[in-house]
C-alpha positions in Angstrom: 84.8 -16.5 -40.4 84.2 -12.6 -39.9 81.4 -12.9 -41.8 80.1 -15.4 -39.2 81.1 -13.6 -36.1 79.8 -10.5 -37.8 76.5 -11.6 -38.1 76.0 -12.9 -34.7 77.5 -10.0 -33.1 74.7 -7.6 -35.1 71.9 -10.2 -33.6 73.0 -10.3 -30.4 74.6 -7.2 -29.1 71.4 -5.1 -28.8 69.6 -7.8 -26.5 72.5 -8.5 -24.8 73.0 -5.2 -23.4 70.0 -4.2 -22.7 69.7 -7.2 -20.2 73.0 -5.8 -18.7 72.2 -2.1 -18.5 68.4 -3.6 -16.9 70.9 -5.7 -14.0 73.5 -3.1 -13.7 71.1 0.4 -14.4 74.2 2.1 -16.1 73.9 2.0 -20.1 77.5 2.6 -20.6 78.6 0.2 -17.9 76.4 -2.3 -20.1 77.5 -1.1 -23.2 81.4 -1.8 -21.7 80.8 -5.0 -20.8 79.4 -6.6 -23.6 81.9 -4.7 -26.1 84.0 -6.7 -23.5 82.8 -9.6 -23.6 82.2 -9.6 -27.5 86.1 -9.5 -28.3 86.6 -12.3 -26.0 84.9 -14.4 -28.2 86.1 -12.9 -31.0 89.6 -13.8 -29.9 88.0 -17.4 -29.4 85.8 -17.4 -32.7 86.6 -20.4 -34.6 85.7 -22.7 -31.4 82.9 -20.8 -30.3 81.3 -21.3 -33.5 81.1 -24.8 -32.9 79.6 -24.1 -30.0 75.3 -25.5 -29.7 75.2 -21.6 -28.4 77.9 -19.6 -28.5 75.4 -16.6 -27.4 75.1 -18.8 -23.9 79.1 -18.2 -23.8 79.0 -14.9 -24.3 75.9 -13.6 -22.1 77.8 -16.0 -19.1 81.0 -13.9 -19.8 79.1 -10.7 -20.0 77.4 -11.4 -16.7 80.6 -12.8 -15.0 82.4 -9.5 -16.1 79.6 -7.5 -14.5 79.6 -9.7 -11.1 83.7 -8.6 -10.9 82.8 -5.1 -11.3 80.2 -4.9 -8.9 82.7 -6.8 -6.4 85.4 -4.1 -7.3 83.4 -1.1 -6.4 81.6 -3.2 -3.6 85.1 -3.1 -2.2 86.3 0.3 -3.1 83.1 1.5 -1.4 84.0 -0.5 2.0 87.7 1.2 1.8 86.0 4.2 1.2 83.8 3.9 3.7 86.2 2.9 6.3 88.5 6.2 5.7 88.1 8.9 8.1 88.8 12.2 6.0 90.3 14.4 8.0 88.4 17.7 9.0 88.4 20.6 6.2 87.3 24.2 6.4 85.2 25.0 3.9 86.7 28.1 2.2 86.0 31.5 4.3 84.0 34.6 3.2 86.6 36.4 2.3 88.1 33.7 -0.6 84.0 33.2 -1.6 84.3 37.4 -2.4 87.5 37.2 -3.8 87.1 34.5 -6.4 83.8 36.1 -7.4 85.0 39.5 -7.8 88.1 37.9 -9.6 85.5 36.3 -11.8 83.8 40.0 -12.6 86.6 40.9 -14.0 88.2 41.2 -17.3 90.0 38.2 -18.8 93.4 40.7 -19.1 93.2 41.7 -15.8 92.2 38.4 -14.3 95.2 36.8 -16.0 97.8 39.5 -15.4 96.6 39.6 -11.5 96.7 35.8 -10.7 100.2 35.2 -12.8 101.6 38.1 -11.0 100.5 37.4 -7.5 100.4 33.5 -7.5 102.7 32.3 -9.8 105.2 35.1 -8.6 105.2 37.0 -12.7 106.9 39.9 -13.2 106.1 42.8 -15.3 108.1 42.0 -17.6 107.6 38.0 -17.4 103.8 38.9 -17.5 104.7 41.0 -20.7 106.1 38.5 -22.5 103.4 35.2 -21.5 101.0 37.6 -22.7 102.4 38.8 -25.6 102.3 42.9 -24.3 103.9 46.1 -23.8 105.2 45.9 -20.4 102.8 49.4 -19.9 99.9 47.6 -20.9 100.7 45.1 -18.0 101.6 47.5 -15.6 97.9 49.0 -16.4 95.8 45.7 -16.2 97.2 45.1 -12.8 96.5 48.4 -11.7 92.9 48.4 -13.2 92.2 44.7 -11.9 93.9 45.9 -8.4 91.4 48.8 -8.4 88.5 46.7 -9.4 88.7 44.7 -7.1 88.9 46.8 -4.1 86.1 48.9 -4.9 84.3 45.2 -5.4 85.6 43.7 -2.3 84.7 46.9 -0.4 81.0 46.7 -1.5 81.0 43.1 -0.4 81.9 43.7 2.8 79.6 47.0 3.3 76.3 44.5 2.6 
């Protein structure tokens, strides 16, 4: 029996999807749907064999599964479509200069800066995530606090 269904599948699969991925113009959508549709008759292989054309089967289940698909994102576009999102600033100049200048820096000093300011680190906290002398910290963030003033205060002088 797996000899059967083995030999059929290694006929059929390559035509087979490439008739889905020319109706639904995405390869791994195609590629999905027959792999789907391929253990469904797997699961039914001893009474699909007996079938005049069990490749009729599964091409009609391939295509039905791609028909639901379409209709599912058919109608999570229409949702989509109908939500009004609600107005949002795009981020300002300043955060623009701030991320890159952040980015410009070293990856100590990025790391200690950003725990200790956003995630509310101390020294000693910082110390210890990153596996430091609690000096060592205390210098990043000065370095990376100096850094990025003299950065930020060319940004804003262009």
């Amino acid at each position: 029996m797996t000899e059967d269904f083995d030999g059929f599948y290694a006929a059929h699969v390559r035509a087979l999807t490439a008739q889905l991925y020319a109706s639904t113009g995405d390869l791994a959508e195609a590629q999905d749907i027959v792999q789907e549709a391929f253990c469904r008759a797997w699961s039914r292989w001893p009474r699909l064999a007996e079938y005049e054309d069990p490749l009729a089967w599964v091409r009609r289940v391939s295509w039905n599964l791609a028909m639901s698909r379409w209709r599912r994102m058919r109608t999570a576009a229409r949702f989509l479509a109908g939500q009004r999102p609600e107005y949002a600033e795009g981020p300002s100049v300043d955060r623009v200069a701030l991320v890159a200048a952040l980015a410009r820096l070293p990856v100590a000093q990025r790391r200690a800066l950003i725990l200790h300011y956003l995630a509310g680190l101390t020294t000693a906290e910082l110390a210890q995530e990153c596996g430091a002398a609690e000096s060592t910290v205390r210098s990043w963030l000065h370095r990376g606090r100096t850094t990025l003033m003299t950065q930020l205060a060319e940004e804003v002088s262009r």
